[in-house]
Rosetta silent file (secondary structure, phi, psi, omega in degrees, C-alpha in Angstrom):
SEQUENCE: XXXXXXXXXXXXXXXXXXXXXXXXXXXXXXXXXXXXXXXXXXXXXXXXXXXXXXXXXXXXXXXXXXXXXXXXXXXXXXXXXXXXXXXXXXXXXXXXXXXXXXXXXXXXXXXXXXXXXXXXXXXXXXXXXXXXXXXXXXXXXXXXXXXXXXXXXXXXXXXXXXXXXXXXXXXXXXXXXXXXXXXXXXXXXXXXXXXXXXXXXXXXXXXXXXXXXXXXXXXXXXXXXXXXXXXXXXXXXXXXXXXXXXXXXXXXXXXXXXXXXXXXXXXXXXXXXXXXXXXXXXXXXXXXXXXXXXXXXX
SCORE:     score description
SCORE:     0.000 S_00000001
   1 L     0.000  137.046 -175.718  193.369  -38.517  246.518 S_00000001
   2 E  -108.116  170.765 -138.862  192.224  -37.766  249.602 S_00000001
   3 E  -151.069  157.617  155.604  188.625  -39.144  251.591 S_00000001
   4 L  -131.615  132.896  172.802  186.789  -37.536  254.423 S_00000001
   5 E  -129.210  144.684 -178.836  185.019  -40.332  256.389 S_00000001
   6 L   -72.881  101.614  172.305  182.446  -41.073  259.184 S_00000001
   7 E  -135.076 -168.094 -169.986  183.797  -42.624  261.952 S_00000001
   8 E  -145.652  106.056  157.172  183.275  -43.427  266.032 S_00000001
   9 L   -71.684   10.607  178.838  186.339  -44.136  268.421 S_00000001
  10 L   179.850  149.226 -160.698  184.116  -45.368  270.970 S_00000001
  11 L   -96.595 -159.843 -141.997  180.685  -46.351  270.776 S_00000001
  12 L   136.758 -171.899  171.366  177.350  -44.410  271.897 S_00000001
  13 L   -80.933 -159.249  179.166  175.032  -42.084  270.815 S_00000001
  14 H   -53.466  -39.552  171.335  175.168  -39.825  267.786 S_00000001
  15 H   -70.818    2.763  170.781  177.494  -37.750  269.547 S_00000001
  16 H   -69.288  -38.849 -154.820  180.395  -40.052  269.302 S_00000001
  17 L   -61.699  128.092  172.766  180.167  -39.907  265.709 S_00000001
  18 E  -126.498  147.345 -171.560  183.452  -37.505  263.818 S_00000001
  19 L   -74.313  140.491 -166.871  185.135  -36.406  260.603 S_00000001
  20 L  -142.316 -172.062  168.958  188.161  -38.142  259.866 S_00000001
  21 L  -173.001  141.650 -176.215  190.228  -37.011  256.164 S_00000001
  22 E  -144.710  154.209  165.217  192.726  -39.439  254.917 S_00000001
  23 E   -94.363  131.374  166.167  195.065  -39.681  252.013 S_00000001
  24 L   -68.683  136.198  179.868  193.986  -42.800  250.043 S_00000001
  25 L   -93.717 -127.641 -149.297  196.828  -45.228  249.165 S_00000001
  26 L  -110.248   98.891 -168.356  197.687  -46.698  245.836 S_00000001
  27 L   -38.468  151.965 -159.644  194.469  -48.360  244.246 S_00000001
  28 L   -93.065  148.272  146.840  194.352  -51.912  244.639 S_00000001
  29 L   -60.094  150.187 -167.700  193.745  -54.638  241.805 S_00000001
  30 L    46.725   33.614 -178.322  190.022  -55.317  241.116 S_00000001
  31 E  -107.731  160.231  154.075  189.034  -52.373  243.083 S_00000001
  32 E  -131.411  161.408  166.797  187.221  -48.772  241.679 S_00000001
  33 E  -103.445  142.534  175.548  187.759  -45.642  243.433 S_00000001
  34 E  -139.622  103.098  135.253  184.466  -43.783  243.769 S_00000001
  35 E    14.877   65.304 -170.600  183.206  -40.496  243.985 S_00000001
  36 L   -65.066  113.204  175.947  180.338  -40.801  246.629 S_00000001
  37 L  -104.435  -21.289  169.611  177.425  -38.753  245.814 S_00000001
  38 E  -145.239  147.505  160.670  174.424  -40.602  248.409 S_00000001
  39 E   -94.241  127.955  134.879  174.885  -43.357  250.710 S_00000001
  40 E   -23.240  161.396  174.282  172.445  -45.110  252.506 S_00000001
  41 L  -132.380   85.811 -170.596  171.678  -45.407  256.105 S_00000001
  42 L   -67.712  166.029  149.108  170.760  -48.314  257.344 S_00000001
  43 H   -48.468  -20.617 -158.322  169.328  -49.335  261.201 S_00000001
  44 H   -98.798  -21.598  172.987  172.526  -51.855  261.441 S_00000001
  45 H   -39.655  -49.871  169.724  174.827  -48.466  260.741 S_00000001
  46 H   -49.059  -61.188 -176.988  173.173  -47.120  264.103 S_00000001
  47 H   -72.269  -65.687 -154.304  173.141  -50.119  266.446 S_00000001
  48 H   -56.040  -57.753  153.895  176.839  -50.536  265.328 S_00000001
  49 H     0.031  -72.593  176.421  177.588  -47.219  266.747 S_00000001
  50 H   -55.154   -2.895 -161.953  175.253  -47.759  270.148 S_00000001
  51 L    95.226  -49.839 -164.629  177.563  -50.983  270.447 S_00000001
  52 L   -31.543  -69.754  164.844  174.316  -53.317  269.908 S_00000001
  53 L  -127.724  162.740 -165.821  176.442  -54.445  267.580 S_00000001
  54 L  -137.022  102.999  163.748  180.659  -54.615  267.267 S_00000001
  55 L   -85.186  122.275 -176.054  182.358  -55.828  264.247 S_00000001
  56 L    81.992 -172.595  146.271  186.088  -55.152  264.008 S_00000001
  57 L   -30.172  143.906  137.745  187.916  -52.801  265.510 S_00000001
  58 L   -94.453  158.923  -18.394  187.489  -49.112  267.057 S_00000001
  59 L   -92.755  168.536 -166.576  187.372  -47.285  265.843 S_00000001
  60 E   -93.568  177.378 -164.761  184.810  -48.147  263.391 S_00000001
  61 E  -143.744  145.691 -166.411  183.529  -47.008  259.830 S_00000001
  62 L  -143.709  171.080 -156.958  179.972  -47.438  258.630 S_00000001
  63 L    77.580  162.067 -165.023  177.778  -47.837  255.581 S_00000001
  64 L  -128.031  -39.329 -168.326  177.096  -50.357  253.084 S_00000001
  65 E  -139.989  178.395 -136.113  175.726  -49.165  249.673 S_00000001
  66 L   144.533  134.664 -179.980  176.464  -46.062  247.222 S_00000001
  67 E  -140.426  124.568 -170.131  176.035  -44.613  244.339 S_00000001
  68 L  -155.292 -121.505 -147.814  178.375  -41.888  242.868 S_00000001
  69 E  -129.960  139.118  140.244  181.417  -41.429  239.980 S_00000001
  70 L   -94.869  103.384 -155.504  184.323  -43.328  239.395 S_00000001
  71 L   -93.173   17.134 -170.668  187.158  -41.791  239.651 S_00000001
  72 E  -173.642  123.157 -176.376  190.162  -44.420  239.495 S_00000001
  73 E  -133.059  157.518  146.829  189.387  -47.946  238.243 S_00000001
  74 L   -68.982  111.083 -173.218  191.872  -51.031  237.705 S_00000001
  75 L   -77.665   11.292  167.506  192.527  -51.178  233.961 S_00000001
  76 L  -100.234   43.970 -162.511  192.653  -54.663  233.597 S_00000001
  77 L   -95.287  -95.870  174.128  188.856  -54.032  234.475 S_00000001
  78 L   130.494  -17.922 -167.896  187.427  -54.207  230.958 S_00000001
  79 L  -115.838  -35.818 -164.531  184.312  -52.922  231.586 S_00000001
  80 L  -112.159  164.531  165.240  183.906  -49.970  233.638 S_00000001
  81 L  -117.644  158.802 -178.222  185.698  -46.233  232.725 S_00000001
  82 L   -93.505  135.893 -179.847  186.630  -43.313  235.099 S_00000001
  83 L   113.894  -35.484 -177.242  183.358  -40.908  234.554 S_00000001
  84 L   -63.217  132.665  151.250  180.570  -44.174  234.563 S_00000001
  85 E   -91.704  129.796 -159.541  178.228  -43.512  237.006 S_00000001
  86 E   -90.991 -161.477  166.005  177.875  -46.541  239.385 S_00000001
  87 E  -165.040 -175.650  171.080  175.610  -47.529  242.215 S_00000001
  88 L   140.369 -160.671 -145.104  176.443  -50.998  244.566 S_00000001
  89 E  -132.620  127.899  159.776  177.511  -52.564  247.644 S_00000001
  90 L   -61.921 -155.567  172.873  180.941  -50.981  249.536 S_00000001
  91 L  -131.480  -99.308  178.580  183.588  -52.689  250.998 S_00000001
  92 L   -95.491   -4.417  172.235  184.425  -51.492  254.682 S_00000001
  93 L   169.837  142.970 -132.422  182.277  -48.539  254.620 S_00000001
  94 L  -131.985  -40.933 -165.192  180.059  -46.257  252.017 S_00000001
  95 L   -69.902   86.629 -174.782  179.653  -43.026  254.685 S_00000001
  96 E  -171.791  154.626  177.997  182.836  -41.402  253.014 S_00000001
  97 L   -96.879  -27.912  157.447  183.220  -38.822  249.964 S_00000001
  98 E  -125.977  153.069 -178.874  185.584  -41.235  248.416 S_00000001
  99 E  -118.960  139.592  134.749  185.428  -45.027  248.537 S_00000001
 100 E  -101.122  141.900 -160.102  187.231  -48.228  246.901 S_00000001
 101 E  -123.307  131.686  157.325  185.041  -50.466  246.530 S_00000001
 102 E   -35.709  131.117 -172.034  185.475  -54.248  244.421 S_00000001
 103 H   -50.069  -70.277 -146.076  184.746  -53.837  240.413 S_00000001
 104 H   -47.639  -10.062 -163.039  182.521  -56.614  241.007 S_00000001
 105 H  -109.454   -0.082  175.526  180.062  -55.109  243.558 S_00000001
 106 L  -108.994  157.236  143.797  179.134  -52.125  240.923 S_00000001
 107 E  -118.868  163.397 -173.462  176.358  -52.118  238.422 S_00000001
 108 E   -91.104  155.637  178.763  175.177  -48.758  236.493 S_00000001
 109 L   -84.086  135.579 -179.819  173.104  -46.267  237.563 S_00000001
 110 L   -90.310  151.580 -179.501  170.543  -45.611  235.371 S_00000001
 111 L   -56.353  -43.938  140.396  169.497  -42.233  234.355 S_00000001
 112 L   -31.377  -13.323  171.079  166.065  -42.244  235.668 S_00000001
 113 L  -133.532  124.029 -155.235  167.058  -42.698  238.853 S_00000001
 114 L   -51.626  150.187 -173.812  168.267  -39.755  240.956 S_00000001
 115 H   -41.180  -53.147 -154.792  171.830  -40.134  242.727 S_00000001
 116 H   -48.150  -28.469 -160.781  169.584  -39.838  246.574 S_00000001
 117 H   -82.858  -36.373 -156.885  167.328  -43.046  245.300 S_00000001
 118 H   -73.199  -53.666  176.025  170.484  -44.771  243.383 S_00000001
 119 H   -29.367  -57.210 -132.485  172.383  -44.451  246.981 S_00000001
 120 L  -108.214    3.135 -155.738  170.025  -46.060  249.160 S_00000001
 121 L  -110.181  -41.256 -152.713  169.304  -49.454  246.954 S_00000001
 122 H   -57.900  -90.114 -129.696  172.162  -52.241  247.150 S_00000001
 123 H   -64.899  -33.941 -176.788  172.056  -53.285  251.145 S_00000001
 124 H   -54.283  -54.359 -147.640  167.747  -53.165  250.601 S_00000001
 125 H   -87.917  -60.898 -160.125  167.543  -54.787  247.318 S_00000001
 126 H   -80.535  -19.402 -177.239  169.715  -57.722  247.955 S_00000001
 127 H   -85.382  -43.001 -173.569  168.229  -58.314  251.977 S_00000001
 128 H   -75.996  -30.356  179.814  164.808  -58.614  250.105 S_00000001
 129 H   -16.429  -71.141 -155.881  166.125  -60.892  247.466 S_00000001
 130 H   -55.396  -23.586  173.500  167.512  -63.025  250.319 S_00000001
 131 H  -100.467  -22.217  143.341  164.339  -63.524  251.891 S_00000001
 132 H   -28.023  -62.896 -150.832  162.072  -64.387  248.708 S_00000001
 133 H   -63.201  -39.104  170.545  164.804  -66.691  247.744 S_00000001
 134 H   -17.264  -91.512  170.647  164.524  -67.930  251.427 S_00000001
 135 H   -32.089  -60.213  177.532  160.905  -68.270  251.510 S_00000001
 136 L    93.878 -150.451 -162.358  160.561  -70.521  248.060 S_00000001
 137 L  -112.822  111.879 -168.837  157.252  -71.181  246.711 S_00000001
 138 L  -138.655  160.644 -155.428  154.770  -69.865  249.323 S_00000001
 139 L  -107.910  -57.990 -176.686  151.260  -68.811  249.431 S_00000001
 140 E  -105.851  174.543  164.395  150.928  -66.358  252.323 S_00000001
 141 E  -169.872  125.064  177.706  153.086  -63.979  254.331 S_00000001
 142 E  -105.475  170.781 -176.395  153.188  -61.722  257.333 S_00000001
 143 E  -153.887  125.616  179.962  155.949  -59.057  257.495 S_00000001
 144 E  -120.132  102.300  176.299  156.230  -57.039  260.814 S_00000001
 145 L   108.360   94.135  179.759  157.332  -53.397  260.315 S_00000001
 146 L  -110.296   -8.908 -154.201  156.520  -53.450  256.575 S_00000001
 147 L  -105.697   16.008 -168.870  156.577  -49.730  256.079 S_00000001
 148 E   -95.593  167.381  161.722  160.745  -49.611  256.487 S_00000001
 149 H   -17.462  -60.828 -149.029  163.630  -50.010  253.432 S_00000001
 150 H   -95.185  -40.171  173.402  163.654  -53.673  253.690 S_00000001
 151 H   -74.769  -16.889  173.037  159.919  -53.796  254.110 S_00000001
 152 H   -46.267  -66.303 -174.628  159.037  -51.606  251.444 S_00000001
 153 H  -120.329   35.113  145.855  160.311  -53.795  248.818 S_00000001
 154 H   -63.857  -65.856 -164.583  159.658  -57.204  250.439 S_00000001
 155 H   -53.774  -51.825  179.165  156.069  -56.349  249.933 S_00000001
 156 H   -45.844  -55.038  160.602  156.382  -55.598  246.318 S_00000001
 157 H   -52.576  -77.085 -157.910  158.732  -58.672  245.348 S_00000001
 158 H   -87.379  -19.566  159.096  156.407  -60.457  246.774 S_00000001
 159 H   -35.669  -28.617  173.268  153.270  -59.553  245.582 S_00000001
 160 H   -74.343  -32.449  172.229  154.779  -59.823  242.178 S_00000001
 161 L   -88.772   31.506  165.202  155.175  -63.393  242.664 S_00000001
 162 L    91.394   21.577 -160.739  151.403  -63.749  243.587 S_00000001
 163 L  -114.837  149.107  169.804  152.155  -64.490  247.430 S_00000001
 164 E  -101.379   93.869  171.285  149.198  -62.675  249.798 S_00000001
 165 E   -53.663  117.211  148.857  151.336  -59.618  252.199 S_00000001
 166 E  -133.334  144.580 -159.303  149.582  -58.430  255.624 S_00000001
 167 E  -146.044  128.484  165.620  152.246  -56.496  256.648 S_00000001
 168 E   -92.882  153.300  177.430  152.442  -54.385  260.267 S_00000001
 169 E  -156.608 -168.928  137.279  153.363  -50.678  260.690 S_00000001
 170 L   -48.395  157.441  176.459  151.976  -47.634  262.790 S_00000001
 171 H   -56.789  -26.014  161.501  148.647  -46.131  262.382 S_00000001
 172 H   -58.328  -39.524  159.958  150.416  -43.534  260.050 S_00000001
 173 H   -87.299   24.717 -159.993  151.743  -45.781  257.795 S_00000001
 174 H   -66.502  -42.049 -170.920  148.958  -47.722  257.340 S_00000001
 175 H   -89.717    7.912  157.969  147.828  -46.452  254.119 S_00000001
 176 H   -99.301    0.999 -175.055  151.219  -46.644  252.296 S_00000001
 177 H   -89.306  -80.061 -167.092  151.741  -50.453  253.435 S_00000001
 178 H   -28.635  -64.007 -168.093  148.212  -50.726  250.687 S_00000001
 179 H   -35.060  -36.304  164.468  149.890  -48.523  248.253 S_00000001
 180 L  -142.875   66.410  152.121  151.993  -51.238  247.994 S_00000001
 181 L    97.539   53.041  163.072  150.052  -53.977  247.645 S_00000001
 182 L  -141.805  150.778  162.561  149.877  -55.604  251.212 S_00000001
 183 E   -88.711  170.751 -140.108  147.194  -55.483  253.573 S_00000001
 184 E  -124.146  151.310  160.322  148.099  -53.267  256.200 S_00000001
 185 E  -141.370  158.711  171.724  147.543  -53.915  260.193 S_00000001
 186 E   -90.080  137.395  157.327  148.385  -51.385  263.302 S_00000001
 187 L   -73.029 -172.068  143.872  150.733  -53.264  265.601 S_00000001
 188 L   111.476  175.852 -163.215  150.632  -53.213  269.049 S_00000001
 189 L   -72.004  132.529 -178.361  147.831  -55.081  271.792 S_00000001
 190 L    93.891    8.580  168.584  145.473  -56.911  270.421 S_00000001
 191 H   -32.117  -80.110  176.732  147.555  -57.514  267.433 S_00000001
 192 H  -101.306   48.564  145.992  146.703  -60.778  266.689 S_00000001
 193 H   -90.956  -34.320  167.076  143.118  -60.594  267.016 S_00000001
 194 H   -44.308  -53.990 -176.775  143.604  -57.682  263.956 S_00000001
 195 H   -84.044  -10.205  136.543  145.284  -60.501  261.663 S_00000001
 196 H   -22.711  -68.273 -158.496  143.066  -63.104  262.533 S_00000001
 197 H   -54.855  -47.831 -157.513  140.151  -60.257  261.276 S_00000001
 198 H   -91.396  -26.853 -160.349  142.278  -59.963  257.701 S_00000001
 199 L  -157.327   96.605 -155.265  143.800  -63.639  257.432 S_00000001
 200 L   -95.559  -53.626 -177.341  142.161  -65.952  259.843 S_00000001
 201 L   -52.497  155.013  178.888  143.721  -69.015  258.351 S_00000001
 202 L   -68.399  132.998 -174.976  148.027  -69.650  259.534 S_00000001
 203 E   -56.750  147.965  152.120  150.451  -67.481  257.462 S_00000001
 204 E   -71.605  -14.329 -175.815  152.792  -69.921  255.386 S_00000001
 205 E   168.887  155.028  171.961  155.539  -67.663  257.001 S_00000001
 206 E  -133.651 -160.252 -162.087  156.520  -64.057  258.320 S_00000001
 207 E  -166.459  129.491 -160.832  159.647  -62.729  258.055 S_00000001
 208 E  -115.457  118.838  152.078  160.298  -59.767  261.446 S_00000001
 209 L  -107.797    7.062 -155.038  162.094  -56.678  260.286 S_00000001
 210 L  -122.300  -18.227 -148.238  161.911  -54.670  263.763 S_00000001
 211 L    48.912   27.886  172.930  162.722  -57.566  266.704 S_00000001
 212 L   -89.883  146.016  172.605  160.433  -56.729  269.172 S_00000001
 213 H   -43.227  -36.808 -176.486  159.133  -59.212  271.435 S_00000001
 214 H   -73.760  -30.715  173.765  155.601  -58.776  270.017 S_00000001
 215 H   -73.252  -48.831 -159.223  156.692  -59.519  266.581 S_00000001
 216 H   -81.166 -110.529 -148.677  158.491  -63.067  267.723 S_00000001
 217 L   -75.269   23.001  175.204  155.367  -64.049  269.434 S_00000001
 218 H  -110.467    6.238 -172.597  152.903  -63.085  267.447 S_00000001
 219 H   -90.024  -32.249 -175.624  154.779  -64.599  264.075 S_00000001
 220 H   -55.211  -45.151  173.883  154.953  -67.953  266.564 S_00000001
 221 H   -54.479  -38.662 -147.429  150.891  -67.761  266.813 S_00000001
 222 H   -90.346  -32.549 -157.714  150.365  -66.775  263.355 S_00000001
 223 E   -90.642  151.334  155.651  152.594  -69.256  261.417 S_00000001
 224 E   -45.669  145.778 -176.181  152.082  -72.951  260.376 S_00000001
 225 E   -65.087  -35.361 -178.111  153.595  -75.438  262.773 S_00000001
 226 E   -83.931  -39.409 -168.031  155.920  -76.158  259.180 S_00000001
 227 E   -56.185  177.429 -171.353  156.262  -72.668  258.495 S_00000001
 228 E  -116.760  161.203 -178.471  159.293  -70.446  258.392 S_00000001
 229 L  -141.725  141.473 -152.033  159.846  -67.510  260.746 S_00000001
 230 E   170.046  150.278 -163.711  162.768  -65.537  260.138 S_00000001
 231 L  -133.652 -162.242  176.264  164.022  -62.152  261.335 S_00000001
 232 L  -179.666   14.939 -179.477  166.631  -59.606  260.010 S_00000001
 233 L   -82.468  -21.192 -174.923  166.805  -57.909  263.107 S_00000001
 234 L   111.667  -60.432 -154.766  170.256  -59.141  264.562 S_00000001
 235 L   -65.700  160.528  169.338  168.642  -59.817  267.846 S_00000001
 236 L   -88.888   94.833 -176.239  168.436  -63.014  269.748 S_00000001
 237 L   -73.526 -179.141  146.074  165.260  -64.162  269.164 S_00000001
 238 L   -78.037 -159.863 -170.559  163.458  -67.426  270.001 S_00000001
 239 L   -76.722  -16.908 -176.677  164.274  -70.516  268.999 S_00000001
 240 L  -109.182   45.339  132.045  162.396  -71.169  266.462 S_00000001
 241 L   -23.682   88.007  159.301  163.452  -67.773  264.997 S_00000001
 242 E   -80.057  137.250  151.268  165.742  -68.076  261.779 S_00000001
 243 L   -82.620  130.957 -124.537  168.192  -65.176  261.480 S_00000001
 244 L  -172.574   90.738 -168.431  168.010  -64.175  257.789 S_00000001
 245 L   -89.997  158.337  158.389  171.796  -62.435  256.551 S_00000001
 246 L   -96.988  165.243 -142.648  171.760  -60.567  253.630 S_00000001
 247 L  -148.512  107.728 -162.215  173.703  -62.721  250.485 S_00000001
 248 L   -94.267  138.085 -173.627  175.087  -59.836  248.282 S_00000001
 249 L  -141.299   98.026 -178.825  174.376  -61.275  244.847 S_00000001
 250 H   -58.158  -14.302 -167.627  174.645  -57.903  242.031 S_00000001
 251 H   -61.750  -49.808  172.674  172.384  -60.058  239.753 S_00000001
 252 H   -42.272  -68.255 -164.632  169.901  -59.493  242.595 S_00000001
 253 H   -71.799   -6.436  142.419  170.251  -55.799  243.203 S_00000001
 254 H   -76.678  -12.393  168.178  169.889  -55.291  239.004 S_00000001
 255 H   -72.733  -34.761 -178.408  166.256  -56.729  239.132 S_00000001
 256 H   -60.945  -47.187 -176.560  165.429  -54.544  241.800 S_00000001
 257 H   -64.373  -47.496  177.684  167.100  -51.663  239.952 S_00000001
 258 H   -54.624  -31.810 -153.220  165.955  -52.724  236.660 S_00000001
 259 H   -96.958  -28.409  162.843  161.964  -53.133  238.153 S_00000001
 260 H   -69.082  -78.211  170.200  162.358  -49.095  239.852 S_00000001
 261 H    28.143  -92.402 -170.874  163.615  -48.036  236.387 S_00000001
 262 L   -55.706  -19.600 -173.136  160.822  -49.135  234.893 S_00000001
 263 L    74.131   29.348  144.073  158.238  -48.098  237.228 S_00000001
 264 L   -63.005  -57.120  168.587  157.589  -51.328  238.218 S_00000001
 265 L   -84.770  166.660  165.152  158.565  -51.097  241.737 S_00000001
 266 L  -127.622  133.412 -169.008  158.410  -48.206  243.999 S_00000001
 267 L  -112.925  170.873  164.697  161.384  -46.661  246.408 S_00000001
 268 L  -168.240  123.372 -168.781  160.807  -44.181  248.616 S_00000001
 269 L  -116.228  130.065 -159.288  163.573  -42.232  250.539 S_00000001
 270 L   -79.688  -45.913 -132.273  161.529  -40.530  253.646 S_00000001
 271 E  -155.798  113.879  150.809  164.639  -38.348  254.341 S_00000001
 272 E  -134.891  175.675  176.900  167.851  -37.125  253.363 S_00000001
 273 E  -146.198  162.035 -165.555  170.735  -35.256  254.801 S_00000001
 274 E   -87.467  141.939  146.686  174.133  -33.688  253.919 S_00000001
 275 L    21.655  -74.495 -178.044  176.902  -34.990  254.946 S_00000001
 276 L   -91.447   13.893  161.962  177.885  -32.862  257.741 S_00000001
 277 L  -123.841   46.658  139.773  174.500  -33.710  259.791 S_00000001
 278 H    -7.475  -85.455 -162.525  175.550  -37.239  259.707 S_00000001
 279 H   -33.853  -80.145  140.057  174.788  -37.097  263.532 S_00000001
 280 H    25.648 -107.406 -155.115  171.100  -35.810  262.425 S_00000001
 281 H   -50.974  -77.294  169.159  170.540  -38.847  260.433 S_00000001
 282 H   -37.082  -56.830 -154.675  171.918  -41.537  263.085 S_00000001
 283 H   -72.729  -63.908  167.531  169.568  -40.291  265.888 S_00000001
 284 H    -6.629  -72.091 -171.167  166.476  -40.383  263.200 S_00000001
 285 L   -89.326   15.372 -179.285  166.852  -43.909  262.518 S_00000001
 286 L  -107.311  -62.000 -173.167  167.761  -44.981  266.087 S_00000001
 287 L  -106.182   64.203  145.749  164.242  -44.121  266.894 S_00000001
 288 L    85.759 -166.461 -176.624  162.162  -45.413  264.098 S_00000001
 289 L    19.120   76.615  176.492  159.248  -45.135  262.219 S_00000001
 290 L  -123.243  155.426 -177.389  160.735  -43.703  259.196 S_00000001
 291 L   -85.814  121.272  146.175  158.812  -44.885  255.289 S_00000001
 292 E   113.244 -122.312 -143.126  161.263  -46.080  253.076 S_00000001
 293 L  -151.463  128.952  171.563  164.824  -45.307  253.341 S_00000001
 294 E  -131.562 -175.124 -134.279  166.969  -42.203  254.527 S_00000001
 295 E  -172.914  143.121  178.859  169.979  -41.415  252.797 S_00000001
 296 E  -121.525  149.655  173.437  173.369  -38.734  253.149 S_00000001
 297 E  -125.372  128.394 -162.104  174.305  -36.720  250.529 S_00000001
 298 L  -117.149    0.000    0.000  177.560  -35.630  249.408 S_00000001
């Protein structure tokens, strides 16, 4: 079976980015082969590209999550069939029309939830896990750039356990940071006289999805001298910064899945794009402000 995949011999802007088409070789034990039908796109998919950051080789391969068909499984599986439709976390890269990916990293897609939405959830679902589980038993929280994938359903986890969200975004997103369930601030000067205004008392903790300088010091100001501060951006922050990995757990990424299902939770993919406008899609989330999640389609 053969694959067409997204890759970059050299890093850069969007325009580096190319079509590659491979014959796949001879499935592996504990692997599935899968069918891609939406991927995610993440912000660290980008920066690897620009260089920001360089894992591996050139040239490189990108993506993280998927959700599609399986079309070749290891029968000493037990569980899964060729024809289930999955969803889950890749292996070396998700931007591809076929993947293998470890059985262990799939769970099912449920019917209620459309391929573009199913695509986009694993790398999301499992970074907010990791920073609830992080966080512990906490009262308060700020989250700066709340209106993104990972902030999206930060807020929501935690509101469900009873913790009080002020969450930053742009003046556009202000009033979808409420929808779900945080109070909303505009970043930018004069910031933290605005959270002062909403939450005068110190945050038990914030948790930086964007890295900007402004974010760092105003989570230093904001936070308990004991509190945690923690990023996901990648960047070199200060010191008393935690960097915050995501910990791919599938147990995780079925509560998340299980709580959209249900219409507990809410997803929201801002954007998607085929395939072939890859390139598209990379520039988009290289500059920002997008709601939700954006997402390729095969």
């Amino acid at each position: 079976m053969k694959s067409t995949l997204l890759i970059a011999a050299t890093y850069g802007q969007s325009d580096v980015l190319k079509y590659v088409t491979t014959e796949l070789p001879e499935l592996a034990a504990g692997m599935a082969r899968i069918k891609v039908k939406a991927a995610g796109i993440n912000p660290i998919d980008a920066r690897k590209m620009t260089g920001e950051f360089r894992f591996g080789q050139l040239p490189q391969t990108f993506g993280t999550e998927f959700a599609g068909v399986i079309a070749d499984i290891d029968p000493a599986n037990g569980n899964w069939s060729i024809g289930d439709e999955v969803l889950g976390s890749g292996a070396a890269f998700t931007h591809a029309t076929v993947i293998d990916v470890p059985i262990g990293n799939l769970i099912a897609k449920p019917i209620s939830i459309d391929w573009i939405v199913a695509g986009t959830l694993a790398g999301v679902s499992q970074t907010a896990m990791t920073i609830l589980d992080e966080l512990g038993n906490i009262d308060s929280l700020l989250i700066h750039g709340g209106s993104g994938g990972v902030g999206s359903i930060t807020i929501q986890l935690a509101v469900q356990k009873g913790i009080k969200v002020v969450a930053t975004a742009s003046a556009k997103n202000q009033e979808y940071l409420q929808s779900l369930g945080a109070i909303p601030v505009v970043y930018g000067p004069g910031l933290i006289d605005r959270l002062k205004a909403v939450h005068p008392a110190p945050f038990d903790a914030s948790i930086d999805m964007v890295g900007t300088d402004e974010a760092t010091q105003t989570s230093i100001e904001s936070v308990k001298p004991d509190g945690f501060i923690g990023s996901i951006s990648g960047k070199k922050l200060a010191p008393q910064v935690t960097a915050v990995w995501v910990k791919r757990n599938p147990a995780n990424l079925q509560y998340v899945v299980d709580g959209i299902a249900s219409g507990q939770l809410t997803w929201n993919v801002d954007k998607s794009y085929p395939f072939d406008k890859a390139a598209e899609a990379y520039t988009d989330i290289l500059d920002g402000h997008t709601r939700g999640k954006l997402a390729l389609v095969f």
